[in-house]
Structure formats: C-alpha cells, structure tokens
C-alpha positions, 0 to 999 in steps of 0.5 A: 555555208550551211547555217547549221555546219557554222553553228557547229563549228563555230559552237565547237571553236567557243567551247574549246576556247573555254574548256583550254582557258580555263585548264591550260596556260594557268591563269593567263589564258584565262585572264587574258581570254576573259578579260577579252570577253567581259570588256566586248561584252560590254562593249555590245551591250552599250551597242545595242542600247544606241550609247554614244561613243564615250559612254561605250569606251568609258564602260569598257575600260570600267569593265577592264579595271574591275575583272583586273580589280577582282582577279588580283583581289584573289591573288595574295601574290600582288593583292596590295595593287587591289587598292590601286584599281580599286582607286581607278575604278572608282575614279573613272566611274565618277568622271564618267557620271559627271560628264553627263553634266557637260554632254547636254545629252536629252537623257542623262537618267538613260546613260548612268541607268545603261552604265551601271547595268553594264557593270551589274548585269556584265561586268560584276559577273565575268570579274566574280569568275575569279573567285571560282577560280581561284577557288578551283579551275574544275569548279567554274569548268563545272559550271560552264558544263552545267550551263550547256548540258542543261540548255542542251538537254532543255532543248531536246526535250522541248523540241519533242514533248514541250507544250507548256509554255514558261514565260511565253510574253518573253521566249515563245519556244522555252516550255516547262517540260525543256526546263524539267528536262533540261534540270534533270541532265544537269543535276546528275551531271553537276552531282556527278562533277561536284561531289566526284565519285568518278575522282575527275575533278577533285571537287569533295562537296557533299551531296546535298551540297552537289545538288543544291549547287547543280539546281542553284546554276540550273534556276538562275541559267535558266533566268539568266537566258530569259533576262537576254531574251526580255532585254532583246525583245524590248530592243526589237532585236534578233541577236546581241550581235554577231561576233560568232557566226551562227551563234550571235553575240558574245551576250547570247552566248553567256547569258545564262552564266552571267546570273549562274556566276554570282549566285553560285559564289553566293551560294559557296559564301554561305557553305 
C-alpha cells in the first residue's frame, strides 16, 4: 500500500477514534480508550529506552492507577475510592523504587531517572485529560482540534515558504514561518471554538481568554513535538514505534498534547 494512502487512512482511523471517544459513549469510551492509550504509551516509552521487563510492567500498571486516580478524582460520584488508588499508587511506586536494590542493575539512577519520566512526561498529562473533561467533552475535543490544525497548518506553510530554521540541532525541517503560520490557523480556530460565536460548542470564554488559550496549546504543542523529537534524536530512533501503520507510535502522535494538556489545566486553574 502506498505509504501516503496508509497515512491516510490510518490518520483518518485515529482521528475518528478520538473525536467519538471523546462525544460519544460518555465517559466510558473515553476512559476506556484513554486509559488504553496512556498505559502503551508508557509501555513504549519504557521500549525505547531498553527498560527490563519489571521495570515496563510496573510503569504500566503506575500509568493505569493514575489515569483511574484522576479520572475518579473528577467524579464526586466514587471520589471516596481517590483515596484508595492514591494508597496503591503510592505503594506500587515505592515497591518499584526499592527493587533497584535487589535487581543488581549496572545502573539504577537510569531505571528511577526513566520511570519518573514515564509518569511526568506521559502518565500525568494523559490522567490531566480528565480535568478537561470533566470540565467540558468540547473543551479537550477543542484542544485536540487545535493541536492538528496548528500542525497542519505549521506544515503547509513551511513546506512552501520555510527558510528559517527554529531548533535545527533537534528537528531540521521545523522553520519559524510553519510555527507563524501554523499559530495563525489555530488561534482563530481555537477563538472561534472557545469563545463560540458560531454556539457549536457552548464554551462561554472571553476573548482574551479564547486567544490566550489557543496560543498557550499552540507554544507548549509546538515544544511538545520538539521534546519527542530531542528525545528520538538522542536515542538515534525514527519512530516511537509503529503501533500506527504510517504514522509511528502512540508517542509521535501525541506528543504535542502531552505538554498542551497541562498547561492549559494551569492556565483554566488561574482564570
């Protein structure tokens, strides 16, 4: 099959996945699907940077425990079982530090450095998902549809005017006029979706607070995408994976939103 009919198609597939866990089947589709995802998330991070096989499972079942953790968090309904993920999560995470003591590993520093970055980097952003939410089913479908129209549109524009460069030591084909451009669709998008002129998404934010929240994604997506690439450049890797055909892995595909996600609940914490 020809590599750009699988991107595609594969492309239209992951899209369609999110858009209907995210509006349909509510929150089980979502919680289900996501939950899915931020466990072989982590599950390839620890891959790609060669972990043992305990190091793998018990990064997953952390990953697990904490996008339960939060996603019951935000439920009042069963808020009182919080308290026990919280206790399991703390304890499995303790358990997994002190086994470095017992595994004899030649580099113990290496396993916690790799499994707290796991959770920070993967983990923390895919549970902070349900804060959006929970919030608003638009408001996080708004921030996924920001994240690819400013890539989208970053692309376009680079591929026919692009000539300076933004990080060229890290991701040779990224320029500042793809970013310029890139921001521009997302932020009249993101306006457009946030403050809901049009009444699609009953999202009632101001102005100010629409473009600050469409530029807030369009900056940490856009470090979010250099974070990945950094990270594969300094493993000497293509690709996270290949979990979707002609697109990589589950990492190259949400690498922008795992550092939009947080600082956009930082953001919504200080309106």
């Amino acid at each position: 099959m020809n590599n750009l009919v699988k991107r595609t198609i594969f492309g239209a597939i992951y899209v369609a996945l999110i858009i209907c866990s995210i509006l349909f089947f509510r929150p089980y589709f979502f919680q289900f699907l996501f939950l899915i995802i931020s466990a072989f998330a982590v599950r390839e991070f620890h891959k790609i940077n060669h972990s043992d096989s305990m190091l793998t499972v018990c990064g997953v079942v952390l990953a697990w425990l904490l996008f339960s953790w939060i996603s019951i968090t935000c439920n009042t309904t069963y808020f009182s079982a919080s308290y026990y993920l919280a206790a399991t999560y703390g304890t499995v995470l303790i358990l997994t530090i002190v086994a470095e003591l017992f595994k004899k590993a030649e580099d113990p520093i290496h396993n916690w450095g790799i499994l707290f970055a796991g959770q920070v980097m993967i983990a923390l952003p895919f549970a902070m998902m349900n804060f959006l939410y929970q919030k608003s089913a638009a408001l996080l479908l708004s921030l996924f549809i920001i994240i690819w129209l400013n890539d989208t549109g970053a692309y376009c524009v680079g591929s026919l005017i692009g000539k300076h460069k933004m990080f060229e030591r890290v991701s040779p084909k990224k320029s500042w006029e793809g970013f310029v451009g890139g921001a521009v669709v997302a932020i009249i998008i993101g306006y457009l979706l946030f403050s809901d002129p049009l009444h699609l998404t009953r999202l009632n934010y101001n102005w100010l607070q629409s473009i600050l929240m469409s530029l807030t994604i369009v900056i940490f997506g856009t470090l979010g995408d250099l974070q990945e690439s950094l990270m594969k450049r300094t493993l000497g890797i293509k690709d996270s994976g290949n979990v979707i055909p002609g697109h990589g892995g589950l990492l190259d595909r949400f690498d922008s939103v795992l550092l939009a996600t947080p600082a956009l609940v930082v953001l919504l914490l200080l309106f």
